[in-house]
PDB file of N, CA, C and O in Angstrom, chain B, residues numbered from 101:
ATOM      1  N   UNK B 101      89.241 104.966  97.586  1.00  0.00           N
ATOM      2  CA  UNK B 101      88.893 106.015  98.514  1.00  0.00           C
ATOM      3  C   UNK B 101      89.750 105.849  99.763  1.00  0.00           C
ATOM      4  O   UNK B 101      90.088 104.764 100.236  1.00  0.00           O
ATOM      5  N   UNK B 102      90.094 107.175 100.291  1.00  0.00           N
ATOM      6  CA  UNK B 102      91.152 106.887 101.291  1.00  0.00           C
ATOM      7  C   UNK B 102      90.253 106.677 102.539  1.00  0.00           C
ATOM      8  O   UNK B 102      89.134 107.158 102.363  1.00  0.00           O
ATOM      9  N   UNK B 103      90.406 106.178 103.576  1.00  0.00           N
ATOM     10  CA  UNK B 103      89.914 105.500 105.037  1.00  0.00           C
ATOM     11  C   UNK B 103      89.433 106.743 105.315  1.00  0.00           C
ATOM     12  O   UNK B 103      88.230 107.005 105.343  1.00  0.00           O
ATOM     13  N   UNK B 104      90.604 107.787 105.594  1.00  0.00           N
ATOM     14  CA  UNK B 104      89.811 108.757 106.410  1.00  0.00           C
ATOM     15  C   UNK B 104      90.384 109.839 105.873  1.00  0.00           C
ATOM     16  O   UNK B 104      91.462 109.889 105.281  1.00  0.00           O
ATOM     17  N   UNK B 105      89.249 111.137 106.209  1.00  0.00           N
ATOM     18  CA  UNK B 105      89.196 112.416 105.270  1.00  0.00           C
ATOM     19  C   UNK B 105      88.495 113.484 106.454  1.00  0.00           C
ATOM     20  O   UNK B 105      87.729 113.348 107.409  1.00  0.00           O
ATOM     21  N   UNK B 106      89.133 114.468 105.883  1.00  0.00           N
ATOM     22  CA  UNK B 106      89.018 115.696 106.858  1.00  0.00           C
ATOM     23  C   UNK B 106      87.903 115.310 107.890  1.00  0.00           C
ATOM     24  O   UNK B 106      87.271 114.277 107.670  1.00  0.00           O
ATOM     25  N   UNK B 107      87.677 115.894 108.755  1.00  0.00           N
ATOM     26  CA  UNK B 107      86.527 116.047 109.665  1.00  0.00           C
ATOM     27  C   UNK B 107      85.872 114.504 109.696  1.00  0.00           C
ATOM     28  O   UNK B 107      84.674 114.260 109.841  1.00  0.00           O
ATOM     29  N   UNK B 108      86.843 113.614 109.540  1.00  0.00           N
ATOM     30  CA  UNK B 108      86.449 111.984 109.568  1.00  0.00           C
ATOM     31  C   UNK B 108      87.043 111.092 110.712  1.00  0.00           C
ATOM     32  O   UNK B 108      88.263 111.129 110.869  1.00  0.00           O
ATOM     33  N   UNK B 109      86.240 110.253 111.568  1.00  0.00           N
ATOM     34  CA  UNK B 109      87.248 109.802 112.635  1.00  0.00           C
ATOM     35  C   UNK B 109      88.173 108.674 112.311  1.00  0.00           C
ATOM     36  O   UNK B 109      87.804 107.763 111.571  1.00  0.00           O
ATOM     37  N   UNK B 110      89.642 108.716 112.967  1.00  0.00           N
ATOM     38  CA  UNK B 110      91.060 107.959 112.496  1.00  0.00           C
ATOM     39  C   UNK B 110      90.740 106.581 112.720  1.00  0.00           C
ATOM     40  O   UNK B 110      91.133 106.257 113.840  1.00  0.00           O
ATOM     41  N   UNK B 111      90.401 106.004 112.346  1.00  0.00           N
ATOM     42  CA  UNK B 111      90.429 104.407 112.962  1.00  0.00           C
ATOM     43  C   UNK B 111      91.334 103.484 112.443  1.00  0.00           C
ATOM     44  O   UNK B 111      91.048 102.289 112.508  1.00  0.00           O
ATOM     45  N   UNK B 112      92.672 103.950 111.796  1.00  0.00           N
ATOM     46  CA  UNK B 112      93.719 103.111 111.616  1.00  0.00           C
ATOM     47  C   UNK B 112      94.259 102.238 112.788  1.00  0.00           C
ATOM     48  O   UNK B 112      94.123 102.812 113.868  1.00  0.00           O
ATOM     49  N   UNK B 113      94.822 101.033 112.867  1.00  0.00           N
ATOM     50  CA  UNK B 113      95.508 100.435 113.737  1.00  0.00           C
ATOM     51  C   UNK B 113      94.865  99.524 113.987  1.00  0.00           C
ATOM     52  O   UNK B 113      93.845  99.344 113.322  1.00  0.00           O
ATOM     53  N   UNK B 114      95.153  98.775 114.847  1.00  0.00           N
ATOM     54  CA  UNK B 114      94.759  97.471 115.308  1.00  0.00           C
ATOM     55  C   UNK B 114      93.506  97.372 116.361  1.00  0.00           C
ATOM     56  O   UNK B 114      93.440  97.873 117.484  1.00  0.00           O
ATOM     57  N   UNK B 115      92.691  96.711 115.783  1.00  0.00           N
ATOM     58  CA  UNK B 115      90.975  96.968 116.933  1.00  0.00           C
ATOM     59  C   UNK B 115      91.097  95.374 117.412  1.00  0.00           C
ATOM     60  O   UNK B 115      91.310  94.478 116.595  1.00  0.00           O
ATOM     61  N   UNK B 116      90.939  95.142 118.805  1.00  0.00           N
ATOM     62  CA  UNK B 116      90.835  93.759 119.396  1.00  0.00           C
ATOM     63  C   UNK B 116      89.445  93.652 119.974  1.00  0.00           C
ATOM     64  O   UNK B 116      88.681  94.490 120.454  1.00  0.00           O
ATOM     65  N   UNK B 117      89.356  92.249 119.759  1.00  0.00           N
ATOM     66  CA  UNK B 117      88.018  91.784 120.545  1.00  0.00           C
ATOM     67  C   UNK B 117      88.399  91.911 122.203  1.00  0.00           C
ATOM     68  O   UNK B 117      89.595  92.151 122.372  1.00  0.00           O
ATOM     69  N   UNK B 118      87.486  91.775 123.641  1.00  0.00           N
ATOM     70  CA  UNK B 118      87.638  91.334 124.624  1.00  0.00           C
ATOM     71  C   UNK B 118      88.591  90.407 124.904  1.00  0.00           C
ATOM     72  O   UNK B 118      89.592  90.508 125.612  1.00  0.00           O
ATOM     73  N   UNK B 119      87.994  89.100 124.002  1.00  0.00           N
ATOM     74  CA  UNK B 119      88.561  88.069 124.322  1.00  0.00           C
ATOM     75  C   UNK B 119      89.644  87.335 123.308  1.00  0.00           C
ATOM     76  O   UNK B 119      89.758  86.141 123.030  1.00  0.00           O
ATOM     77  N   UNK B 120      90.419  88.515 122.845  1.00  0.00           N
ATOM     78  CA  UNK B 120      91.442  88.789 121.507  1.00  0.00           C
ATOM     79  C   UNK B 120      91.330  88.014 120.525  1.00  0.00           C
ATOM     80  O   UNK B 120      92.318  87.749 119.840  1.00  0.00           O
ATOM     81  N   UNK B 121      89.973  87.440 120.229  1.00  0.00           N
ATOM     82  CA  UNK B 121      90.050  86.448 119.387  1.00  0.00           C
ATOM     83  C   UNK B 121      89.581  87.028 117.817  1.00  0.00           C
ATOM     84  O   UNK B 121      89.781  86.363 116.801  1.00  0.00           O
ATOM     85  N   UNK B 122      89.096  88.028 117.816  1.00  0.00           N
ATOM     86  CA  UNK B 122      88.901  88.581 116.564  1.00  0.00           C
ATOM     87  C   UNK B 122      90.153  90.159 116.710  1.00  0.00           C
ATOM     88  O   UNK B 122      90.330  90.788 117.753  1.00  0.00           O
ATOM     89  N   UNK B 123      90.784  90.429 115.466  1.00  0.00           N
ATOM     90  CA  UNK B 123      91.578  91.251 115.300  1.00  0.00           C
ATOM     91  C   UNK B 123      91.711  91.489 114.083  1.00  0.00           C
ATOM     92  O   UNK B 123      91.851  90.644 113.199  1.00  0.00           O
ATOM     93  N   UNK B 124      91.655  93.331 113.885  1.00  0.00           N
ATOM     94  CA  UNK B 124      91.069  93.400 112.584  1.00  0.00           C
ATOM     95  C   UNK B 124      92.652  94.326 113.009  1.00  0.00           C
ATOM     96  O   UNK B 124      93.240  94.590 114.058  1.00  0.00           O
ATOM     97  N   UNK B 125      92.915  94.642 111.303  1.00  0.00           N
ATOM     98  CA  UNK B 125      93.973  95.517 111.129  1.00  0.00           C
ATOM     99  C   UNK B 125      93.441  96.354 110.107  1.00  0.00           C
ATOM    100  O   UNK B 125      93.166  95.920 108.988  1.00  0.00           O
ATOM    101  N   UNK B 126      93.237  97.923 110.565  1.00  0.00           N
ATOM    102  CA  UNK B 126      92.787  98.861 109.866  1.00  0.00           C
ATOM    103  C   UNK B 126      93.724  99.605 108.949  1.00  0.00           C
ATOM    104  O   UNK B 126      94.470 100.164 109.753  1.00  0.00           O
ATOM    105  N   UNK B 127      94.140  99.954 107.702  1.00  0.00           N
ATOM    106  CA  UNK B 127      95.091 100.586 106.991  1.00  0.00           C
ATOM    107  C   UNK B 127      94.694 101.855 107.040  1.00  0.00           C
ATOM    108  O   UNK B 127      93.567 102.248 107.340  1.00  0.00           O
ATOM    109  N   UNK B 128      96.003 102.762 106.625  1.00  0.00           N
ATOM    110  CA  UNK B 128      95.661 103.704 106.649  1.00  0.00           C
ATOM    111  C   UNK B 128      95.158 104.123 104.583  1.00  0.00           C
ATOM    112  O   UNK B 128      94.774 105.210 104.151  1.00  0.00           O
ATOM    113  N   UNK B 129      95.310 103.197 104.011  1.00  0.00           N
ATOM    114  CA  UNK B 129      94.432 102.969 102.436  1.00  0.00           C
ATOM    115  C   UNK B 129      93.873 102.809 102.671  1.00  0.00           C
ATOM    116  O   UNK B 129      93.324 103.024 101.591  1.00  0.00           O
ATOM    117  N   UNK B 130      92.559 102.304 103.678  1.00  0.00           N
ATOM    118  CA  UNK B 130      91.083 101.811 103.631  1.00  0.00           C
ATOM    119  C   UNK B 130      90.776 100.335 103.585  1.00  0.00           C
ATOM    120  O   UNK B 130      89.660  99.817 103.565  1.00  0.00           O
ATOM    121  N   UNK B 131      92.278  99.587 103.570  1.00  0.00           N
ATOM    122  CA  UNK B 131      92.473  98.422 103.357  1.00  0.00           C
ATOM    123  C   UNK B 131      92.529  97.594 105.041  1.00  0.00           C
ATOM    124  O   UNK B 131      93.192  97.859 106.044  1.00  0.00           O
ATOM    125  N   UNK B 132      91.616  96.629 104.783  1.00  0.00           N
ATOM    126  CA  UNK B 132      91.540  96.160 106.278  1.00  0.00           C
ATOM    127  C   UNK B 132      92.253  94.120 106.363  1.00  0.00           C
ATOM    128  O   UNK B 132      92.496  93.602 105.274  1.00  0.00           O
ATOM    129  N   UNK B 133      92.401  93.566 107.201  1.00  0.00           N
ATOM    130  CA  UNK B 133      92.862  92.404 107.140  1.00  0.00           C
ATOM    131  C   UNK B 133      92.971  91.960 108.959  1.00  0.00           C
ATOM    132  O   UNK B 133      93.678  92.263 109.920  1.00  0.00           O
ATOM    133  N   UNK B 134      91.582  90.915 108.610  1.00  0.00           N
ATOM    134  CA  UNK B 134      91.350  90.754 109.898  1.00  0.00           C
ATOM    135  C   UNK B 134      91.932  89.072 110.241  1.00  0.00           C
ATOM    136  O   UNK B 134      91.848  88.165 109.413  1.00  0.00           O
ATOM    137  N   UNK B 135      92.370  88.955 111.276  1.00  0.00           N
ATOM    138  CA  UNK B 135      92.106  87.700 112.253  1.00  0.00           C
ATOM    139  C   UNK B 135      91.403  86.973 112.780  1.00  0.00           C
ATOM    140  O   UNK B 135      90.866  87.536 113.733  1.00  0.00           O
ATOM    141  N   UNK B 136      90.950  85.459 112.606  1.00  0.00           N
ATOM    142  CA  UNK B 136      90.003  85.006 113.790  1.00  0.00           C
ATOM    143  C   UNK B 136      90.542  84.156 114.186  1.00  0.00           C
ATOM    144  O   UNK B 136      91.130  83.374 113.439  1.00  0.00           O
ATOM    145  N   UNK B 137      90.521  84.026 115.508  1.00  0.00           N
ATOM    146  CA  UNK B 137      91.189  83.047 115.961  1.00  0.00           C
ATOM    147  C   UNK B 137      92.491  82.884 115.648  1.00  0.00           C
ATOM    148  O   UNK B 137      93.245  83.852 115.550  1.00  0.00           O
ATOM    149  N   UNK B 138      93.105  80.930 115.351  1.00  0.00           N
ATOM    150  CA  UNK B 138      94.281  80.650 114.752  1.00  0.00           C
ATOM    151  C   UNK B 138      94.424  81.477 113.089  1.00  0.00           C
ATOM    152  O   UNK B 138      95.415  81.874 112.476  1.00  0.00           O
ATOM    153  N   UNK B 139      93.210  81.491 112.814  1.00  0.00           N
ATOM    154  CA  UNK B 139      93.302  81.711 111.541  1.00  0.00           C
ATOM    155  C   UNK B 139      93.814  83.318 110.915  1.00  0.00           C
ATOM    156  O   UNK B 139      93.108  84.292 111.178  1.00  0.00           O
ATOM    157  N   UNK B 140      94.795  83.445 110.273  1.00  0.00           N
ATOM    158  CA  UNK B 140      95.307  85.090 110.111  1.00  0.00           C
ATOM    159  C   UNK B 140      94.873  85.085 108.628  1.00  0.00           C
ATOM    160  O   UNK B 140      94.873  84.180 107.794  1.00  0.00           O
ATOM    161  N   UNK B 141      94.458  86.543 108.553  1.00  0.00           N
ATOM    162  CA  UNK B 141      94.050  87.023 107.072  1.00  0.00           C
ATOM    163  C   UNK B 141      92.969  86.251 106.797  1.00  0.00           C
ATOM    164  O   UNK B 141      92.793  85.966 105.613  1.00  0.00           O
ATOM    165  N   UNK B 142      91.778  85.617 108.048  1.00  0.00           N
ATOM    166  CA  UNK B 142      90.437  85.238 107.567  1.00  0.00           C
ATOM    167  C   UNK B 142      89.661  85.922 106.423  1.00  0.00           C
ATOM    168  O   UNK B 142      89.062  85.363 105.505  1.00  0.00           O
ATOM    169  N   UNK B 143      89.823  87.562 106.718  1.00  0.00           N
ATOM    170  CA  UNK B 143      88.929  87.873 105.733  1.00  0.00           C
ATOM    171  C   UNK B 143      89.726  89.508 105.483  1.00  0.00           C
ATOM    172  O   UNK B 143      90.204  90.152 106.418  1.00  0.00           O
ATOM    173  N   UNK B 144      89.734  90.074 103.706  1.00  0.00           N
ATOM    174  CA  UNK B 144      90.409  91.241 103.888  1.00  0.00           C
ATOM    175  C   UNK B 144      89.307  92.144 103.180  1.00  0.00           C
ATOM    176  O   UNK B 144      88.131  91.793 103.091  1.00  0.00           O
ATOM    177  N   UNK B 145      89.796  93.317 102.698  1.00  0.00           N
ATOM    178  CA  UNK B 145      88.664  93.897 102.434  1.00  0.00           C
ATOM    179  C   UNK B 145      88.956  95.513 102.010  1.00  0.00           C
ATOM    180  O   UNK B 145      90.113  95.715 101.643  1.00  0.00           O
ATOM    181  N   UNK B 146      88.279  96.395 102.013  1.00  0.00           N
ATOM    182  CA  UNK B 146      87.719  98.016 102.133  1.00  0.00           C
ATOM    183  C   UNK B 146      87.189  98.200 103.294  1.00  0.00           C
ATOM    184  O   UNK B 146      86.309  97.527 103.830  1.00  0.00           O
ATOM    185  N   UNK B 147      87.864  99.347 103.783  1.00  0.00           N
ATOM    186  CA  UNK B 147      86.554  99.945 104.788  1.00  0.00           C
ATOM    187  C   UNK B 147      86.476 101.522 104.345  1.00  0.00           C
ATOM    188  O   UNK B 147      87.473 102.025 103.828  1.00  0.00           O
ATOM    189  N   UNK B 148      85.374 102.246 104.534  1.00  0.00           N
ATOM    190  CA  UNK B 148      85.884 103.608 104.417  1.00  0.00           C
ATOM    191  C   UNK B 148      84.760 104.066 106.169  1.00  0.00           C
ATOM    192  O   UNK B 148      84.008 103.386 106.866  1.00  0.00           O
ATOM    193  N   UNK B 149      85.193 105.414 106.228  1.00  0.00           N
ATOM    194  CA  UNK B 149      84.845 105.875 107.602  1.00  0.00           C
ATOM    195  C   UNK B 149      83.818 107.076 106.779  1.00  0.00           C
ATOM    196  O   UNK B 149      84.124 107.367 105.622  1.00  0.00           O
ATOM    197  N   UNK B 150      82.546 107.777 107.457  1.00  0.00           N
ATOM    198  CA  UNK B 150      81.967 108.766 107.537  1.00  0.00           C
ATOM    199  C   UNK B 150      81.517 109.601 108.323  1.00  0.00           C
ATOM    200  O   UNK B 150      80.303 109.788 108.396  1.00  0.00           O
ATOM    201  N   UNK B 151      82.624 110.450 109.266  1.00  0.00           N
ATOM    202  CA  UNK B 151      81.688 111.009 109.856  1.00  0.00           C
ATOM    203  C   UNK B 151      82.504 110.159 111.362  1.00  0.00           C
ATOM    204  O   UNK B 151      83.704 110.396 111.501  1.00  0.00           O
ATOM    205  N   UNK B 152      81.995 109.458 112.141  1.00  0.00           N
ATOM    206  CA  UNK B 152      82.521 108.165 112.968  1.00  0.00           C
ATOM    207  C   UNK B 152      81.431 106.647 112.662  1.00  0.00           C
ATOM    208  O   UNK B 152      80.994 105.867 113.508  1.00  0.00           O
ATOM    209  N   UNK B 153      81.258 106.629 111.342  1.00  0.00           N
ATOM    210  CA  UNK B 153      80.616 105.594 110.916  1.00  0.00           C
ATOM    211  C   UNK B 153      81.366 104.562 110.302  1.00  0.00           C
ATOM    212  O   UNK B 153      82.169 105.089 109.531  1.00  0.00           O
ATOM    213  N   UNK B 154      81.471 103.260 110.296  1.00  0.00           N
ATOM    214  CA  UNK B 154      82.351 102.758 109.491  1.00  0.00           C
ATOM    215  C   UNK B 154      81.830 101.684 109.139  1.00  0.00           C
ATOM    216  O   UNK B 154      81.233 100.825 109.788  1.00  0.00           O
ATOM    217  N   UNK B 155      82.122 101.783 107.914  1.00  0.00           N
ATOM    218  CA  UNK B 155      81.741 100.409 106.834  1.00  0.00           C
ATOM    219  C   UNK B 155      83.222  99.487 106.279  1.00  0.00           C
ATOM    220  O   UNK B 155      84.399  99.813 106.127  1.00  0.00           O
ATOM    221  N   UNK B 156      82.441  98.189 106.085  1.00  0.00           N
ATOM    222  CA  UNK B 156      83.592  97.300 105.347  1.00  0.00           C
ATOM    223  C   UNK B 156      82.783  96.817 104.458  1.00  0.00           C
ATOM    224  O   UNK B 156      81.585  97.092 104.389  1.00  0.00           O
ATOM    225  N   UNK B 157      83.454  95.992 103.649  1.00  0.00           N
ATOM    226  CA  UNK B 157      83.101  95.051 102.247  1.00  0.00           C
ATOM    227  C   UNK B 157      84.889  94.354 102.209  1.00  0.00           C
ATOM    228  O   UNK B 157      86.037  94.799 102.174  1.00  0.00           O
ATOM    229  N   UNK B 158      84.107  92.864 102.249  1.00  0.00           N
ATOM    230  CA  UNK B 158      85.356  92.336 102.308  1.00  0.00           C
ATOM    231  C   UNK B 158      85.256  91.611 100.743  1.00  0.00           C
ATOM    232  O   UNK B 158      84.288  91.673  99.985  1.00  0.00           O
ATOM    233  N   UNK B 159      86.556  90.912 100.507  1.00  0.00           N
ATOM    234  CA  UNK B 159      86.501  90.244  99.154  1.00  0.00           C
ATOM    235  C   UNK B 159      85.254  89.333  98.478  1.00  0.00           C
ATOM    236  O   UNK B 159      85.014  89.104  97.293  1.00  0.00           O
ATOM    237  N   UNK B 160      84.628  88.950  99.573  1.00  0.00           N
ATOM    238  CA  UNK B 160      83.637  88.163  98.710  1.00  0.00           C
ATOM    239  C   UNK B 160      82.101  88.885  98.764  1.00  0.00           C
ATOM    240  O   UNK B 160      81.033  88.271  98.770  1.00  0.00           O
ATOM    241  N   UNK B 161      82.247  90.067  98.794  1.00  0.00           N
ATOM    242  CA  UNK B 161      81.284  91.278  98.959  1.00  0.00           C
ATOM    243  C   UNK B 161      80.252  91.063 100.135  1.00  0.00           C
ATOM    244  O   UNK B 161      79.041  91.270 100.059  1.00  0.00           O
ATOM    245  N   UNK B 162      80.813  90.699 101.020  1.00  0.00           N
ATOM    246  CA  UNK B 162      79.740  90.645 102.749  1.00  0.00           C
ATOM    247  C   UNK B 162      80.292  92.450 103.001  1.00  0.00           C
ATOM    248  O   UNK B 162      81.374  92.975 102.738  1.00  0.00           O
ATOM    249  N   UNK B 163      79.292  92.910 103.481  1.00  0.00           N
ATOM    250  CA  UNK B 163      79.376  93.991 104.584  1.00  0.00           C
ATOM    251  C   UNK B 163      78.903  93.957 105.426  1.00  0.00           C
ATOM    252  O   UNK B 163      77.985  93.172 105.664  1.00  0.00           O
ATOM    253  N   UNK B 164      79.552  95.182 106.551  1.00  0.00           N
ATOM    254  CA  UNK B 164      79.438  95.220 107.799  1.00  0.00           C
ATOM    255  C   UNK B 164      79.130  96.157 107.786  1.00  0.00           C
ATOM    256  O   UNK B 164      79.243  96.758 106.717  1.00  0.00           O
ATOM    257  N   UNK B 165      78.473  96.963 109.120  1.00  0.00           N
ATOM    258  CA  UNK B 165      78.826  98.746 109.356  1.00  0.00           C
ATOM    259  C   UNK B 165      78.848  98.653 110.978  1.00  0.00           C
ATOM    260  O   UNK B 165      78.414  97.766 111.713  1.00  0.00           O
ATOM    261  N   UNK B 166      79.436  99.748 111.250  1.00  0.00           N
ATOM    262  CA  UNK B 166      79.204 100.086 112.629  1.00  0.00           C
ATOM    263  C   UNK B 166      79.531 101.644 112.725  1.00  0.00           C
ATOM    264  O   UNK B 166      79.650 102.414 111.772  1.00  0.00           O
ATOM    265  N   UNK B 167      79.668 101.990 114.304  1.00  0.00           N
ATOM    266  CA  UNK B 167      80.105 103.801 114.489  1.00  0.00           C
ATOM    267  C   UNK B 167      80.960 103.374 115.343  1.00  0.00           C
ATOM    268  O   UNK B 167      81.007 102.145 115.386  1.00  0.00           O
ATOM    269  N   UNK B 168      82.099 104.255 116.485  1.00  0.00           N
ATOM    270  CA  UNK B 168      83.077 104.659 116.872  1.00  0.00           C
ATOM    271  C   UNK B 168      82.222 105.580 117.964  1.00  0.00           C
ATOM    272  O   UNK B 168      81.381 106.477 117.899  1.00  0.00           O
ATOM    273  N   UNK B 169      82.691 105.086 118.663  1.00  0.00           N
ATOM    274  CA  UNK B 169      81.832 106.015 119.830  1.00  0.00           C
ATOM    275  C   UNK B 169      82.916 106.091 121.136  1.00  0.00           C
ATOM    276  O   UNK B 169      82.579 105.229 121.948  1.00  0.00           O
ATOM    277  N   UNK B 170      83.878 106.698 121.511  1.00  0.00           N
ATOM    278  CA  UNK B 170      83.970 106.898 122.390  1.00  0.00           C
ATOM    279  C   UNK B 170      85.775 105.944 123.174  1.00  0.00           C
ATOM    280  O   UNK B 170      86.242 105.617 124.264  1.00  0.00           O
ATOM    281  N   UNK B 171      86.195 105.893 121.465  1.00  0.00           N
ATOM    282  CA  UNK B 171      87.377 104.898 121.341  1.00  0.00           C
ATOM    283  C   UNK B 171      86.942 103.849 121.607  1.00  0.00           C
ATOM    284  O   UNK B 171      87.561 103.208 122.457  1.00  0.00           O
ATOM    285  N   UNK B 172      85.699 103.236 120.995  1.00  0.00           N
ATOM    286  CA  UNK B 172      85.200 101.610 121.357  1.00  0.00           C
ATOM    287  C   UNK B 172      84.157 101.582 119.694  1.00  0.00           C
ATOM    288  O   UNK B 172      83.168 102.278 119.467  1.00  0.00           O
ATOM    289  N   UNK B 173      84.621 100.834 119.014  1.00  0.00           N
ATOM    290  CA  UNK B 173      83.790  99.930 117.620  1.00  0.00           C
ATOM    291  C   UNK B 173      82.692  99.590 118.261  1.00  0.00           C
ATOM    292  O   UNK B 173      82.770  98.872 119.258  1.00  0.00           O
ATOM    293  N   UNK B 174      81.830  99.921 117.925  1.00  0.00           N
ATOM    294  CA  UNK B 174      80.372  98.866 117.986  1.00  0.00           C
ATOM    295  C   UNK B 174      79.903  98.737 116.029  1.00  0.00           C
ATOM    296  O   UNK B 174      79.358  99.405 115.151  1.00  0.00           O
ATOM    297  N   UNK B 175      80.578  97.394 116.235  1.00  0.00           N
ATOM    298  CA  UNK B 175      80.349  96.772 114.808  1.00  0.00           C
ATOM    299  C   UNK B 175      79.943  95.755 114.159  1.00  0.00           C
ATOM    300  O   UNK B 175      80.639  94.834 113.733  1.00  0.00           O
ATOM    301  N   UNK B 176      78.043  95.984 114.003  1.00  0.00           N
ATOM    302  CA  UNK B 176      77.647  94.614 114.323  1.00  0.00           C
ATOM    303  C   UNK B 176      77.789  93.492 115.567  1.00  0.00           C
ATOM    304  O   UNK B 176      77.685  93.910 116.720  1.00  0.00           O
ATOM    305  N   UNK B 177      77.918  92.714 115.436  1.00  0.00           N
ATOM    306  CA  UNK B 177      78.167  92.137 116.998  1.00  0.00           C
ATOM    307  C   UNK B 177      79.379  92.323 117.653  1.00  0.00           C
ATOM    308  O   UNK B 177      79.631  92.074 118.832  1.00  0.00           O
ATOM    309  N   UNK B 178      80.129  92.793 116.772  1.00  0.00           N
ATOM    310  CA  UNK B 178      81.661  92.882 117.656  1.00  0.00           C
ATOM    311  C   UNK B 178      81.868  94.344 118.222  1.00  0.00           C
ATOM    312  O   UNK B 178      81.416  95.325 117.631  1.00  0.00           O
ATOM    313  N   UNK B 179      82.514  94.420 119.296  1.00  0.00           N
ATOM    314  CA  UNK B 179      82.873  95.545 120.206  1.00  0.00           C
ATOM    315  C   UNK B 179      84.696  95.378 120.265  1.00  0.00           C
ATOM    316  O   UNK B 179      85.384  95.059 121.235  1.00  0.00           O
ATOM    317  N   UNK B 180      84.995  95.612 119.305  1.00  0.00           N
ATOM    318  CA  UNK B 180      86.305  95.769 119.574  1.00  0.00           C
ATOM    319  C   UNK B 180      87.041  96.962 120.117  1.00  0.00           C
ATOM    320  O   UNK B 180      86.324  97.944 120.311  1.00  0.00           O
ATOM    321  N   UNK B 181      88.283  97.086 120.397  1.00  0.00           N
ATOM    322  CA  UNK B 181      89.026  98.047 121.235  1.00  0.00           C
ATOM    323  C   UNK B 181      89.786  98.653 120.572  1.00  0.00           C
ATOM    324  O   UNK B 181      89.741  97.912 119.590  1.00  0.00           O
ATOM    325  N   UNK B 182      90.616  99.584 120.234  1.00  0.00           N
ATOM    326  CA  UNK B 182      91.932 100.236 119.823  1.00  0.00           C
ATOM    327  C   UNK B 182      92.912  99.218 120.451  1.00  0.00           C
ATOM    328  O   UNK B 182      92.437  98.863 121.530  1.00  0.00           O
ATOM    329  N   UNK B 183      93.986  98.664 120.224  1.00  0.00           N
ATOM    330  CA  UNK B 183      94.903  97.992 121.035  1.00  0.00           C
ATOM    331  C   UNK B 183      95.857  99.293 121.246  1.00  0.00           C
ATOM    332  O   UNK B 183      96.873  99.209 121.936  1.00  0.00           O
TER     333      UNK B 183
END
Protein backbone atom coordinates (compact mmCIF):
# COMPACT_ATOMS: atom_id res chain seq x y z
CA UNK A 1 0.00 0.00 0.00
CA UNK A 2 1.35 3.29 -0.98
CA UNK A 3 2.05 5.90 2.21
CA UNK A 4 -0.14 8.36 0.92
CA UNK A 5 -3.34 8.60 -1.27
CA UNK A 6 -5.56 11.25 -2.44
CA UNK A 7 -7.09 13.43 0.23
CA UNK A 8 -4.27 11.77 2.64
CA UNK A 9 -1.70 13.87 4.60
CA UNK A 10 2.20 13.80 2.97
CA UNK A 11 4.37 12.74 5.69
CA UNK A 12 7.35 11.68 3.61
CA UNK A 13 10.80 12.93 4.79
CA UNK A 14 12.63 13.07 7.69
CA UNK A 15 10.64 13.60 11.29
CA UNK A 16 13.19 14.57 14.27
CA UNK A 17 12.84 14.29 17.87
CA UNK A 18 13.51 17.73 20.05
CA UNK A 19 16.43 16.40 21.20
CA UNK A 20 17.47 14.70 17.63
CA UNK A 21 17.86 11.62 19.13
CA UNK A 22 15.13 9.65 17.54
CA UNK A 23 14.88 10.06 13.58
CA UNK A 24 12.59 8.33 11.58
CA UNK A 25 12.85 8.39 7.71
CA UNK A 26 9.47 8.29 6.06
CA UNK A 27 9.39 6.81 2.27
CA UNK A 28 7.51 7.81 -0.10
CA UNK A 29 6.56 3.48 -0.50
CA UNK A 30 5.26 3.45 3.00
CA UNK A 31 8.59 2.19 3.92
CA UNK A 32 10.00 3.78 7.08
CA UNK A 33 13.71 3.39 8.72
CA UNK A 34 14.26 4.95 11.86
CA UNK A 35 17.31 6.06 14.08
CA UNK A 36 18.02 6.00 17.76
CA UNK A 37 20.55 7.45 18.96
CA UNK A 38 24.20 6.06 17.72
CA UNK A 39 22.29 3.37 16.48
CA UNK A 40 21.04 3.76 12.51
CA UNK A 41 18.35 1.51 11.03
CA UNK A 42 17.21 0.56 14.81
CA UNK A 43 14.03 -0.39 13.58
CA UNK A 44 12.37 -0.48 9.81
CA UNK A 45 9.06 -1.13 8.88
CA UNK A 46 5.43 -0.01 6.99
CA UNK A 47 3.66 2.89 7.74
CA UNK A 48 0.54 3.82 5.90
CA UNK A 49 -1.31 7.35 6.58
CA UNK A 50 -5.35 7.82 6.86
CA UNK A 51 -6.79 10.72 6.67
CA UNK A 52 -3.73 12.61 9.01
CA UNK A 53 -3.51 9.40 11.04
CA UNK A 54 -0.52 7.37 10.92
CA UNK A 55 0.34 3.96 11.66
CA UNK A 56 3.60 1.80 11.60
CA UNK A 57 4.40 -1.96 12.02
CA UNK A 58 7.88 -2.49 12.07
CA UNK A 59 9.69 -5.91 11.23
CA UNK A 60 9.14 -7.67 14.28
CA UNK A 61 5.34 -6.73 14.20
CA UNK A 62 5.30 -3.85 17.17
CA UNK A 63 2.95 -0.99 16.20
CA UNK A 64 2.60 2.39 16.72
CA UNK A 65 -0.10 5.02 15.70
CA UNK A 66 -0.30 8.56 15.96
CA UNK A 67 -2.05 11.84 13.89
CA UNK A 68 -0.27 14.91 12.26
CA UNK A 69 -1.64 17.85 13.53
CA UNK A 70 -0.42 20.92 12.54
CA UNK A 71 3.18 19.89 10.91
CA UNK A 72 4.03 18.21 14.38
CA UNK A 73 3.70 13.92 14.85
CA UNK A 74 2.17 13.17 18.02
CA UNK A 75 3.17 9.50 17.99
CA UNK A 76 2.78 7.70 20.96
CA UNK A 77 5.30 9.27 23.13
CA UNK A 78 7.27 10.84 20.51
CA UNK A 79 6.58 14.40 19.12
CA UNK A 80 8.68 14.60 16.33
CA UNK A 81 9.18 17.50 13.75
CA UNK A 82 9.40 17.64 9.86
CA UNK A 83 13.22 18.47 9.59
Amino acid sequence: MAAVEDGHTDVAGTWVTEDRRIRQELLPDGCYDEARGERASAYTGRYTVTGSHLDHVDGTGFTAAGDIRDGVAYHEHLVPQRE
